[in-house]
Residue frames relative to the residue before (quaternion, step in Angstrom):
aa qw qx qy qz dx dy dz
X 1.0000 0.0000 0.0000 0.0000 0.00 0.00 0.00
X 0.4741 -0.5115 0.6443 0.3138 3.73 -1.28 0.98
X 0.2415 0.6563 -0.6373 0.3237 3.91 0.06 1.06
X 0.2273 -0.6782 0.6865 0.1305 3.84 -1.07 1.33
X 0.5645 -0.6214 0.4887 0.2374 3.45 -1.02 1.35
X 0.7769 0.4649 -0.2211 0.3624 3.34 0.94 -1.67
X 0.7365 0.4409 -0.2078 0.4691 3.18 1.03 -1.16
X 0.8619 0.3513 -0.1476 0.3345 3.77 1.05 -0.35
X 0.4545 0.7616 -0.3010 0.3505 2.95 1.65 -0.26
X 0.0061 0.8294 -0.5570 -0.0417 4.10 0.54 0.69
X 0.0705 0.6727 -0.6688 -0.3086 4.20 -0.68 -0.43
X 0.8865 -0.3954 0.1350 0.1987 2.40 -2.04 1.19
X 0.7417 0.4469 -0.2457 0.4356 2.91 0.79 -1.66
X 0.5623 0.6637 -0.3065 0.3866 3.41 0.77 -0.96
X 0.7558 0.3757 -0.2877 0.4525 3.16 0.78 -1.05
X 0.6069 0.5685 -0.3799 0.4051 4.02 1.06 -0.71
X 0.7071 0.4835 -0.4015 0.3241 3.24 1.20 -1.08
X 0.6455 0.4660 -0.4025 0.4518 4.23 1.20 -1.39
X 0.6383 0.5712 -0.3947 0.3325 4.28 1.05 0.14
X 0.6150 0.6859 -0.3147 0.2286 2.91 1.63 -0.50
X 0.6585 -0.6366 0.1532 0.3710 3.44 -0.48 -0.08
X 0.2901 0.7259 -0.4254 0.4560 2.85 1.89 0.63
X 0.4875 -0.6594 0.3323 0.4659 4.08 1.27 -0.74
X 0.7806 -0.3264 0.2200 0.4855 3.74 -1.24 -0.01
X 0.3034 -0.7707 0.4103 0.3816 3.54 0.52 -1.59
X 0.0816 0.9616 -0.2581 0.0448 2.83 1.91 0.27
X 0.0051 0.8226 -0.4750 -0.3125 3.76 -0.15 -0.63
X 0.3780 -0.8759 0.2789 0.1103 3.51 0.65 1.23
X 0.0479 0.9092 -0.3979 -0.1124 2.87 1.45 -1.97
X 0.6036 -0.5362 0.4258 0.4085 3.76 -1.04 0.07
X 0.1665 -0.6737 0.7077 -0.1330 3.04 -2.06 1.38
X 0.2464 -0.7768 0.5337 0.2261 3.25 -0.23 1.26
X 0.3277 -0.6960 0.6331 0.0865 3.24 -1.69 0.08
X 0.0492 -0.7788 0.6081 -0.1459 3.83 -0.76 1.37
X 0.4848 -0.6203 0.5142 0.3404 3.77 -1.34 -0.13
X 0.6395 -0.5147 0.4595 0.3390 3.00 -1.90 0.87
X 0.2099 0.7424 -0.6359 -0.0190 3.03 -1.55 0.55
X 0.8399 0.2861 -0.2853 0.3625 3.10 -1.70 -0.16
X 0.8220 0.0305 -0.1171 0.5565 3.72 -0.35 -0.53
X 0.7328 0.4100 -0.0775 0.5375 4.01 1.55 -0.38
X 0.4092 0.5816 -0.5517 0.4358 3.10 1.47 0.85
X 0.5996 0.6672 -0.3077 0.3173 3.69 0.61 -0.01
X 0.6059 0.7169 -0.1829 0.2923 2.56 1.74 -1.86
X 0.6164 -0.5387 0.4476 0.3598 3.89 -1.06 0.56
X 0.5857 -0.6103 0.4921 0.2056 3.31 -1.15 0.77
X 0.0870 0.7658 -0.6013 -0.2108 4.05 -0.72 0.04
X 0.1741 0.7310 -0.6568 0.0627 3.84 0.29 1.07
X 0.8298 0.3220 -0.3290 0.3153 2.81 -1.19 0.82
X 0.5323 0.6273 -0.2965 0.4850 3.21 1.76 -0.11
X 0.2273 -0.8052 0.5448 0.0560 3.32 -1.26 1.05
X 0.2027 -0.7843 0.5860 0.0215 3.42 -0.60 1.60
X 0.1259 -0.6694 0.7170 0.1480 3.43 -1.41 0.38
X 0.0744 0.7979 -0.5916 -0.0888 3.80 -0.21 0.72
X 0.1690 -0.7866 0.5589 0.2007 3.20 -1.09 0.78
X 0.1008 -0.6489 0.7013 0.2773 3.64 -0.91 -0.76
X 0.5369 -0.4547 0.6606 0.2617 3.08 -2.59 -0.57
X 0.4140 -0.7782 0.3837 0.2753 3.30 -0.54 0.80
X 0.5382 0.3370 -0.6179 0.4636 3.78 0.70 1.43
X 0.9372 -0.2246 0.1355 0.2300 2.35 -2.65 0.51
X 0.6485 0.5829 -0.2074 0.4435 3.90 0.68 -1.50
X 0.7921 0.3134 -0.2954 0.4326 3.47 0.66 -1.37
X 0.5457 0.6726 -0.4015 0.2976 3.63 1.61 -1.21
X 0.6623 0.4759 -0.4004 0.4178 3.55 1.18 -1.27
X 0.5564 0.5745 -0.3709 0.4720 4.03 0.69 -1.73
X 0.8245 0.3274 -0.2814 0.3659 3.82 0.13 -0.70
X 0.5581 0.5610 -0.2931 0.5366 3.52 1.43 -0.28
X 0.6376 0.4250 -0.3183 0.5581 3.51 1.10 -0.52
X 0.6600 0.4356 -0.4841 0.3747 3.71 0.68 -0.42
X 0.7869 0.4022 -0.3362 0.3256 3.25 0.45 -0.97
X 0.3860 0.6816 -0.4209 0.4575 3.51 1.42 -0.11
X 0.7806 0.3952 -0.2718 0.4008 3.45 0.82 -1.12
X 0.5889 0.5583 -0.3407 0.4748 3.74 1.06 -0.90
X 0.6086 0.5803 -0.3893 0.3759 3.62 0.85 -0.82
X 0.6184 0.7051 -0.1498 0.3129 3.00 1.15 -1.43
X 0.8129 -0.3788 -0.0765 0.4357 2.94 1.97 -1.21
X 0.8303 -0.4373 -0.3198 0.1303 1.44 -1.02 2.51
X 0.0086 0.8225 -0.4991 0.2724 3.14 0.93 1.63
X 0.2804 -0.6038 0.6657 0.3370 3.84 -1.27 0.64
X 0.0035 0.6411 -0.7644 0.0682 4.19 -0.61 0.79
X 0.0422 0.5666 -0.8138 -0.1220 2.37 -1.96 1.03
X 0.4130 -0.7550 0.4873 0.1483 3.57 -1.21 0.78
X 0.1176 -0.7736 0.6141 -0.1027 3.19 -0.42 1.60
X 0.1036 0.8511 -0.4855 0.1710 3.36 0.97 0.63
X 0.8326 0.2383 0.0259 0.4993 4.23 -0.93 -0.23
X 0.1645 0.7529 -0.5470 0.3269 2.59 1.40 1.95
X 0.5316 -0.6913 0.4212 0.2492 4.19 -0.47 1.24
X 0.8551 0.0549 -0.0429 0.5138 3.49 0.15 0.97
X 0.3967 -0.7853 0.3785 0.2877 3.34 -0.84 0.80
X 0.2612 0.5954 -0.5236 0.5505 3.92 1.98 -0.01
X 0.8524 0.3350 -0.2635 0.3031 3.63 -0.31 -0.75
X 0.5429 0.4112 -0.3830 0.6241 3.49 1.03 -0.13
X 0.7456 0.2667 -0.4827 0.3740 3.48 -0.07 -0.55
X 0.6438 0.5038 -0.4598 0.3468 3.68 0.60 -0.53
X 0.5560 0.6041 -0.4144 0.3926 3.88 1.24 -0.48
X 0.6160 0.5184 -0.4078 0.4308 3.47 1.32 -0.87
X 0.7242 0.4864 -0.3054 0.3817 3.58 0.67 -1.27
X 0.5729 0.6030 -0.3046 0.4641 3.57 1.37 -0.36
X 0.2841 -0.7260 0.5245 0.3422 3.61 1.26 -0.72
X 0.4333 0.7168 -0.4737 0.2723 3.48 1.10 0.73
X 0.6105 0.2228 -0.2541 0.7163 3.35 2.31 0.00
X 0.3250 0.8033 -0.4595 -0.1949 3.24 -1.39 -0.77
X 0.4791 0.3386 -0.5874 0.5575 2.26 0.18 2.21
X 0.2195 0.6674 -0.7022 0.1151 3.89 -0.95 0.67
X 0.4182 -0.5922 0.6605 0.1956 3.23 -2.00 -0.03
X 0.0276 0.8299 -0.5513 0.0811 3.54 -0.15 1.74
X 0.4973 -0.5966 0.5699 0.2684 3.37 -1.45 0.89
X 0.4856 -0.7047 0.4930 0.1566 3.92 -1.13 0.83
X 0.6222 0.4318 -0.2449 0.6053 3.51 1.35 0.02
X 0.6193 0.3942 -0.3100 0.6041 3.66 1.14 -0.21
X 0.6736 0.4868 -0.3577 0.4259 3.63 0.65 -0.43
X 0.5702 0.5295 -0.2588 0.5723 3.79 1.28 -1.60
X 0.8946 0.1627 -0.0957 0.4051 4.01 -0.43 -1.01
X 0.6350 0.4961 -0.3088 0.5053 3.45 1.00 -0.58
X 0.8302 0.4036 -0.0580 0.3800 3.55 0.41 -1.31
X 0.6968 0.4526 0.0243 0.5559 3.45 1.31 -1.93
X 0.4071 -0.8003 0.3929 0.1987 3.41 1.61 0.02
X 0.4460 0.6853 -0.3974 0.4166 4.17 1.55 0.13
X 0.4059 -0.6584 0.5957 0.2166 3.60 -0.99 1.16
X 0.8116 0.3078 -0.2257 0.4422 3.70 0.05 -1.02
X 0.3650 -0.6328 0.5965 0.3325 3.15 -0.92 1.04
X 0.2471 -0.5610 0.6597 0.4347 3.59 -1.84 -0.71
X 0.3769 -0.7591 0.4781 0.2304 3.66 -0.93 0.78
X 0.6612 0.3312 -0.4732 0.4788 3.73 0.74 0.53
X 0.7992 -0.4990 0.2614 0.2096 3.08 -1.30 1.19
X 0.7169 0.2954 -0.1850 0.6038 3.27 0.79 -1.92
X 0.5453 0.5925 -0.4571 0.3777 3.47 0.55 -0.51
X 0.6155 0.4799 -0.3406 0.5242 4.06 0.56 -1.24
X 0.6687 0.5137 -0.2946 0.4496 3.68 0.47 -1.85
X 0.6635 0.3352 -0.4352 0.5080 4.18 0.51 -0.47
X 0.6531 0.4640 -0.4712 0.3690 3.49 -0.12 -1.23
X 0.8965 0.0318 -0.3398 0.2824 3.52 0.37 -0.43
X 0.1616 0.6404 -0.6493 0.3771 3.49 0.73 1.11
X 0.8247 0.2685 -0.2552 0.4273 3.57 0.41 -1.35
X 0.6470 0.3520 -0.4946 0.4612 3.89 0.48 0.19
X 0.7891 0.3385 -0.3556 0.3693 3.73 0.43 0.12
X 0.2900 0.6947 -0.5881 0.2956 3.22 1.07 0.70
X 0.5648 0.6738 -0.2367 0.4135 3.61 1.33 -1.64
X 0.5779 0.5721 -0.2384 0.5309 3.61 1.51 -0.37
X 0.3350 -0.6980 0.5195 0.3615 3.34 1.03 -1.09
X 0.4142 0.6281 -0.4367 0.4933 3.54 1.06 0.52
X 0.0265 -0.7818 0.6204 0.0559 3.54 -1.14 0.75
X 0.2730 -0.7493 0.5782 0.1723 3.77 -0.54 1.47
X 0.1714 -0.8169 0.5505 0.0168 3.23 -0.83 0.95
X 0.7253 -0.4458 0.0821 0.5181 3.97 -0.33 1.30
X 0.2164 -0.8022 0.4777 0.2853 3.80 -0.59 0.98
X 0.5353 -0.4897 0.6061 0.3260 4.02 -1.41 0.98
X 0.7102 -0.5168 0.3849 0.2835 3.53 -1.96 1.62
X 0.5086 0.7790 -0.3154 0.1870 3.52 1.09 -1.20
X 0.2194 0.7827 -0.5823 0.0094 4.22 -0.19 0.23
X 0.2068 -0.7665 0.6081 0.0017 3.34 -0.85 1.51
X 0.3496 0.7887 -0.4727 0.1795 3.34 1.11 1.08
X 0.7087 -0.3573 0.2966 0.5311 4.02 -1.14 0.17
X 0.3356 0.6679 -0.6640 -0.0222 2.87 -1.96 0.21
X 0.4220 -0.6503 0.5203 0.3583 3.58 -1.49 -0.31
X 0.2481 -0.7781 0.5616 0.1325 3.61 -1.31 0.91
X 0.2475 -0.7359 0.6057 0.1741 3.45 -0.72 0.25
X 0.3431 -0.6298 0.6321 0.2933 3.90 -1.09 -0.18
X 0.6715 -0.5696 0.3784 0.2855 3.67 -1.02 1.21
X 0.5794 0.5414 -0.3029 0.5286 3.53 1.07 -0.39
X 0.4965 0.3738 -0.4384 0.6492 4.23 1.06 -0.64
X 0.7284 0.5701 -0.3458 0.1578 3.11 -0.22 -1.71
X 0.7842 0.2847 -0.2211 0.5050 3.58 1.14 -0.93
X 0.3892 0.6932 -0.4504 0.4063 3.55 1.77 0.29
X 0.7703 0.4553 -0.0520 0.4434 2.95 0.59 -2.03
X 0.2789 -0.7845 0.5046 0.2283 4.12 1.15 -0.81
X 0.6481 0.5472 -0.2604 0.4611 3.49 1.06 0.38
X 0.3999 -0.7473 0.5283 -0.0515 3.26 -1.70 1.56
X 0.6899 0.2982 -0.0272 0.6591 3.45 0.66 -1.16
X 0.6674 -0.5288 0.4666 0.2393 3.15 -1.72 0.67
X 0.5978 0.4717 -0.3868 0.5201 3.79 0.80 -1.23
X 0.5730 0.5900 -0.4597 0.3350 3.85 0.45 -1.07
X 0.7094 0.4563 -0.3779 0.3817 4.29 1.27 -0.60
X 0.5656 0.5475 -0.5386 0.3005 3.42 0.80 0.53
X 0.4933 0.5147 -0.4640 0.5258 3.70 1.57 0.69
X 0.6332 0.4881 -0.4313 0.4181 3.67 0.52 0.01
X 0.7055 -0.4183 0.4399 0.3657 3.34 -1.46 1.25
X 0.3406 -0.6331 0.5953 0.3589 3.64 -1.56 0.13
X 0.4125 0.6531 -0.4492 0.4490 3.75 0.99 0.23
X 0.7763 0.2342 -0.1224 0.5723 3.52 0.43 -0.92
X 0.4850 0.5697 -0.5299 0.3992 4.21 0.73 0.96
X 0.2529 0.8744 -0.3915 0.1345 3.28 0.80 1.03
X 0.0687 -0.8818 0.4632 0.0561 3.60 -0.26 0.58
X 0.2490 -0.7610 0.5926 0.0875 2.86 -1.58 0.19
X 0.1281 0.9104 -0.3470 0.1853 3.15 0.30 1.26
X 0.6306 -0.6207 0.3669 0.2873 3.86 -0.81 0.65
X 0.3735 -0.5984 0.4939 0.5084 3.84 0.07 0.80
X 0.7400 0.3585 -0.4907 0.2882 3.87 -0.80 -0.63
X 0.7454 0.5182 -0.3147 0.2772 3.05 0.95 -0.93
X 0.6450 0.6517 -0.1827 0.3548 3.05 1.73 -0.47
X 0.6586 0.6279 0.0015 0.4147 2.78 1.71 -0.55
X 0.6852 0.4282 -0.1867 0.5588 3.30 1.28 -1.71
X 0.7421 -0.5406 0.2844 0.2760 3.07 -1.97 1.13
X 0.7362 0.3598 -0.2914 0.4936 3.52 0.91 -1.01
X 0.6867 0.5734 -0.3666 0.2555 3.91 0.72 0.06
X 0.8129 0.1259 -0.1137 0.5572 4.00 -0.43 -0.91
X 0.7340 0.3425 -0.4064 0.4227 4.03 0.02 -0.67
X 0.6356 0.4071 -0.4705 0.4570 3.69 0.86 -0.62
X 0.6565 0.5217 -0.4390 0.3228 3.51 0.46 -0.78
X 0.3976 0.6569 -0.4143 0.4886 3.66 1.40 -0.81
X 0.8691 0.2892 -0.1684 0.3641 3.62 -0.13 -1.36
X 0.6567 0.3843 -0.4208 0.4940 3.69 0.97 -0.04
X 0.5992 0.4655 -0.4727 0.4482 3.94 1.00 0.60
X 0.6563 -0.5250 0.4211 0.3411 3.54 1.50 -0.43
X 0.8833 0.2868 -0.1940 0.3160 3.50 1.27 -0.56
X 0.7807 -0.4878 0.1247 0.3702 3.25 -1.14 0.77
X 0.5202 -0.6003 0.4858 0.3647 3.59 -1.59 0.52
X 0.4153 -0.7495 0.4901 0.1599 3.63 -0.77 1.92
X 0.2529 -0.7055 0.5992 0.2815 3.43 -1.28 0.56
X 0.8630 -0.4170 0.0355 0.2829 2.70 -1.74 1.67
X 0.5502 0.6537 -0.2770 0.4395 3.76 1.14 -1.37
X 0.7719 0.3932 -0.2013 0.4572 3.65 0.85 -0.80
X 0.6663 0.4221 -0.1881 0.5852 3.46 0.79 0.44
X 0.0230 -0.7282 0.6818 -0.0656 3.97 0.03 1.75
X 0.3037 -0.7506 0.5720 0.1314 3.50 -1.17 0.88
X 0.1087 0.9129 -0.3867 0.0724 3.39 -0.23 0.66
X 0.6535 -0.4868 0.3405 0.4690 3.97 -0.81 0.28
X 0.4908 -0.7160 0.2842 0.4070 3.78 -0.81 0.01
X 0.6139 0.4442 -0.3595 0.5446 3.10 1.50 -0.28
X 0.6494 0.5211 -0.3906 0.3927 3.68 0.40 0.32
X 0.3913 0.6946 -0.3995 0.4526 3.84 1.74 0.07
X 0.7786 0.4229 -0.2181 0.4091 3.34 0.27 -1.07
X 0.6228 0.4277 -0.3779 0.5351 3.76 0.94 -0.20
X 0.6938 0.4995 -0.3859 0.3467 3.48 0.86 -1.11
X 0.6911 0.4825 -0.2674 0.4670 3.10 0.77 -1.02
X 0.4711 0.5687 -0.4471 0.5048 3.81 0.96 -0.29
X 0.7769 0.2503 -0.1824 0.5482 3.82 0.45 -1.17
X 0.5157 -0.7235 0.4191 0.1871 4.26 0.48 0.66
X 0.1576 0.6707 -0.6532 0.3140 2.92 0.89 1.86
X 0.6908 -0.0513 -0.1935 0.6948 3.86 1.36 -0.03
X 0.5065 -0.5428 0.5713 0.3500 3.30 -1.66 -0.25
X 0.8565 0.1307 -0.1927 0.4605 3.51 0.94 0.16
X 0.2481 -0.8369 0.4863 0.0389 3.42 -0.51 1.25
X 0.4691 -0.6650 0.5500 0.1877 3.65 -0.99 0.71
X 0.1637 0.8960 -0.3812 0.1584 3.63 0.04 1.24
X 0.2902 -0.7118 0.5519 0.3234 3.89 -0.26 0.33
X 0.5847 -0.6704 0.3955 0.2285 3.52 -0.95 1.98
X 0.6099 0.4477 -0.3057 0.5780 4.00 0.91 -0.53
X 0.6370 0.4823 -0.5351 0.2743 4.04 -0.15 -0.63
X 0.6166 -0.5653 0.4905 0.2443 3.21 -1.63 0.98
X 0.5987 0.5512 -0.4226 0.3989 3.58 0.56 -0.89
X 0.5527 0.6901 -0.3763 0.2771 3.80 1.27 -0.88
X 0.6350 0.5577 -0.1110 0.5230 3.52 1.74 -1.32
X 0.8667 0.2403 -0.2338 0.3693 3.47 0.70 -1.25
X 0.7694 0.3369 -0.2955 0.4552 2.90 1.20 0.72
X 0.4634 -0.8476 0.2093 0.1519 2.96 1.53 1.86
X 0.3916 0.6981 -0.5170 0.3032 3.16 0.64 1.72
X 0.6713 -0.6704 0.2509 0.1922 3.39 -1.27 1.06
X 0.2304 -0.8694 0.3302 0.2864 3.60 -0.32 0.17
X 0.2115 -0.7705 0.4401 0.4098 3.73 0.09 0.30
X 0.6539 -0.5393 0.4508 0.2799 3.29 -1.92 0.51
X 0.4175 -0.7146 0.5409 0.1498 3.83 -0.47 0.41
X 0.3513 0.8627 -0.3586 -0.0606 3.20 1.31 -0.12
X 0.5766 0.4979 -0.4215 0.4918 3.80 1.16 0.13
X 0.3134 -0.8318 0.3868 0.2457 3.22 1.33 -0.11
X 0.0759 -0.8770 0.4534 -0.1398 3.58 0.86 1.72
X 0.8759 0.1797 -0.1763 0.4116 3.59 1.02 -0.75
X 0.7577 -0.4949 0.1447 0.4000 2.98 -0.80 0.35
X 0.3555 -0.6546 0.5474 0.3814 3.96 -0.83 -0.17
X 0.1060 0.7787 -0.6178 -0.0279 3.45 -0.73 0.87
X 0.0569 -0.6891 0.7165 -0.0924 3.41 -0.13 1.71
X 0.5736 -0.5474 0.5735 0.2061 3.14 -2.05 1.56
X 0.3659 0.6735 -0.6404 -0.0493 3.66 -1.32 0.45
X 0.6077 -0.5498 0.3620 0.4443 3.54 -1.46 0.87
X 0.0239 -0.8207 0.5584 0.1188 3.23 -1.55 0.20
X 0.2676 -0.8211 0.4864 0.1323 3.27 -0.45 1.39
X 0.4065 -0.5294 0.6096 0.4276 3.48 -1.50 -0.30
X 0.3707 -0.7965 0.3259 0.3492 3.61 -0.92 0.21
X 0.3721 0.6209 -0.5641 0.3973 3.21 0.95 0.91
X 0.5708 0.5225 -0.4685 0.4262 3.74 1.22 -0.46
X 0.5009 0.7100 -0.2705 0.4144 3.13 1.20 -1.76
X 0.8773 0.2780 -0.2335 0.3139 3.52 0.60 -0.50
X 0.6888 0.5178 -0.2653 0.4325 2.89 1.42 -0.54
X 0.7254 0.1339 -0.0467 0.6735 3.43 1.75 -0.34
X 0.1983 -0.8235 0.5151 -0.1314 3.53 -0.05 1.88
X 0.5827 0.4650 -0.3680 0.5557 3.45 1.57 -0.66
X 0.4270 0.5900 -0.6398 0.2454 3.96 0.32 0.22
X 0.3412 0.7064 -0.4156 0.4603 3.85 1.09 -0.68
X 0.9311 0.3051 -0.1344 0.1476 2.91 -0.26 -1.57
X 0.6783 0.4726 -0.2165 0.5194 2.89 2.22 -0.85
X 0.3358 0.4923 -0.6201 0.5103 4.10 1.43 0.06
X 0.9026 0.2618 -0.1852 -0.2872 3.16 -0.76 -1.56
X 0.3147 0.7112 -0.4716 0.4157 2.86 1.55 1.23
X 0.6719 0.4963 -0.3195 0.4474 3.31 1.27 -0.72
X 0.4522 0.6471 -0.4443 0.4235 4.03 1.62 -0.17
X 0.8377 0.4435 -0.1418 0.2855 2.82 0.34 -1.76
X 0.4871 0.3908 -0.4360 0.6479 3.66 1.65 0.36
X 0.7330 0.4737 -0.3587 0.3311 3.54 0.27 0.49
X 0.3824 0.7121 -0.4640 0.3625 3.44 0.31 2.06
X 0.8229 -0.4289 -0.0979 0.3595 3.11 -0.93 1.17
X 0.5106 0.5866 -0.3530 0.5202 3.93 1.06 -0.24
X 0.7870 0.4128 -0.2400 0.3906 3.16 0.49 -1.07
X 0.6800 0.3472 -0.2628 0.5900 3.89 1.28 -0.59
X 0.5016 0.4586 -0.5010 0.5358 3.52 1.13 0.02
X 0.6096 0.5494 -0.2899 0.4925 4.08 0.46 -0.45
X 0.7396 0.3803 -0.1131 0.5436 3.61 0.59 -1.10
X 0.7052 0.4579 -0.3323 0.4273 3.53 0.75 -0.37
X 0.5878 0.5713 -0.3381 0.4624 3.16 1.68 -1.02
X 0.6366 0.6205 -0.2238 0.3995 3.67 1.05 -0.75
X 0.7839 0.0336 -0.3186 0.5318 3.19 1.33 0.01
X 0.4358 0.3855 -0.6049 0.5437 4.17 0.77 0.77
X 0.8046 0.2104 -0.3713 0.4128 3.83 -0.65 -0.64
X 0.8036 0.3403 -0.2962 0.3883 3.72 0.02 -1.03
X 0.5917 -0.6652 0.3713 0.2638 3.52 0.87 -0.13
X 0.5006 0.7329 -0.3438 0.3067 3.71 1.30 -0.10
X 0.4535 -0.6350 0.5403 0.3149 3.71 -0.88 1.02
X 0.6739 -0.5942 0.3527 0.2614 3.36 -1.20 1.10
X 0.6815 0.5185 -0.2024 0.4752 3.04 0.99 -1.36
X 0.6097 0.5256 -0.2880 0.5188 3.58 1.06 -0.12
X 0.6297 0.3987 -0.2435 0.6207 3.60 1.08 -0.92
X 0.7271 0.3500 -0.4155 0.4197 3.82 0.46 -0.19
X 0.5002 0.6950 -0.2781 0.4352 3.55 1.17 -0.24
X 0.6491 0.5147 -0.0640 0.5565 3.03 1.16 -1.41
X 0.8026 0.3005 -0.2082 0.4714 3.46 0.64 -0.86
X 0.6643 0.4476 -0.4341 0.4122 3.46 0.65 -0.40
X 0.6467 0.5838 -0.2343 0.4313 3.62 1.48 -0.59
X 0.5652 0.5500 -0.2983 0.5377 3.33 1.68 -0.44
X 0.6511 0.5153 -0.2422 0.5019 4.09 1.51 -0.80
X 0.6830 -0.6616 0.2736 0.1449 3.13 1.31 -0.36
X 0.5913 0.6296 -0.1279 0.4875 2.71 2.51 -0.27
X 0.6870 -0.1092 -0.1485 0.7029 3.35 1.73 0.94
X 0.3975 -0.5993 0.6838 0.1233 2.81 -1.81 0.60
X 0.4746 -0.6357 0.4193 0.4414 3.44 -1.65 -0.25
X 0.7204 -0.4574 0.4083 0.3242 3.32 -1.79 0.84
């Protein structure tokens, strides 16, 4: 399974204890609150409406979930922020619990991770229906998915890139096997559906052992920055991808999965407040890869609190001002 070790891995216990009825453990913390504007001065009102937003408890989801509840506050929603929920088993099981309802979910984590389906589908809207329509049966309602895909790939530093002369993945069966070096995450290196199949749907040979450094995930993106391999395992959205001015490769047979971000309600929200549609989706559709590759970098390299970078950004687009 296209399962992320870091992002999905929950134990058991862990997960019985944030379900228990004691609550999630979140650490929510403060979210300011401002007025609709500019493309969302129009936008229906949700007073009186009660949101439960949740998130995952990295950087990507902290900001996406800081920006919802910024926005519902805005108007005039009762939110409570259940945000920096430890694992994505536990967030999704909070949703199915009705202990949220409302997160931002990736469509490749829902379809293979969640929905339990080996084969991805490789067009977007295509993935983004199949599972709208198997998780409806859940009581979950996928609402349009944002341009954004935080799916695998390998990066390279501008220095391979003009060594080696290559853009697109197929383009590495012209490169020496000396210089296919990687850097890759032990699961990823390992499981059936991940590096040896991916080897064989590009065409190229099985590397000997020397050509392949296993390594934590947050420790890929530097190594490879300094050319302990020429090709690093990397999630297409992480900030580190920018501030350390490395290259992505093209997918062009399109091997992994698409995980575009889209809100997901329960449908009791869905019912009681249909205008949520209306008020994400100007703020989705400014949300694709540059921009979360920017915003992420702002809070792993520069150090900024999400809630500060979502504040900042939705106020910088124009979609509120201050109170």
């Amino acid at each position: 399974m296209y399962s992320r070790a870091i992002r999905l891995f929950t134990p058991l216990l862990l997960l019985t204890v944030l379900l228990a009825g004691c609550g999630l453990g979140t650490a929510g913390g403060f979210a300011p609150t401002g007025k609709l504007a500019g493309a969302l001065a129009g936008a229906p009102r949700l007073d009186g409406v009660s949101i439960k937003v949740g998130s995952k408890n990295f950087s990507e989801q902290l900001l996406l979930g800081k920006m919802a509840v910024i926005l519902f506050q805005s108007a005039g929603a009762n939110v409570q922020d259940l945000t920096n929920i430890p694992g994505s088993q536990s967030a999704r099981q909070a949703m199915l619990q009705k202990q949220t309802n409302f997160q931002w979910e990736y469509t490749g984590t829902a379809w293979v991770s969640y929905l339990k389906q080996e084969k991805a589908i490789p067009d977007e809207q295509g993935q983004w229906q199949a599972v709208k329509d198997a998780d409806a049966k859940n009581g979950l309602v996928w609402l349009k998915p944002a341009p954004m895909n935080n799916t695998y790939s390998f990066a390279m530093t501008d220095k391979t890139k003009q060594k080696l002369n290559i853009r697109t993945m197929s383009e590495l069966q012209k490169v020496p096997v000396d210089q296919l070096t990687f850097c890759l995450e032990s699961e990823f290196a390992n499981r059936n559906d991940g590096f040896q199949p991916w080897l064989k749907t590009y065409g190229l040979p099985d590397l000997p052992p020397q050509n392949i450094k296993t390594l934590d995930t947050g420790a890929i993106y530097e190594a490879t920055a300094q050319g302990l391999c020429n090709f690093g395992e990397v999630f297409t959205t992480d900030g580190r991808i920018k501030a350390l001015n490395l290259t992505v490769l093209e997918d062009d047979k399109k091997y992994f999965p698409n995980y575009n971000v889209a809100p997901v309600i329960t449908t009791e929200l869905n019912e009681k407040a249909p205008q949520l549609e209306q008020l994400l989706a100007p703020v989705q559709a400014k949300l694709d890869n540059q921009t979360l590759l920017d915003l992420n970098a702002r809070i792993d390299v520069d150090g900024e609190d999400a809630v500060d970078v979502a504040w900042d950004w939705l106020q910088s687009q124009g979609f509120l001002s201050a109170s």
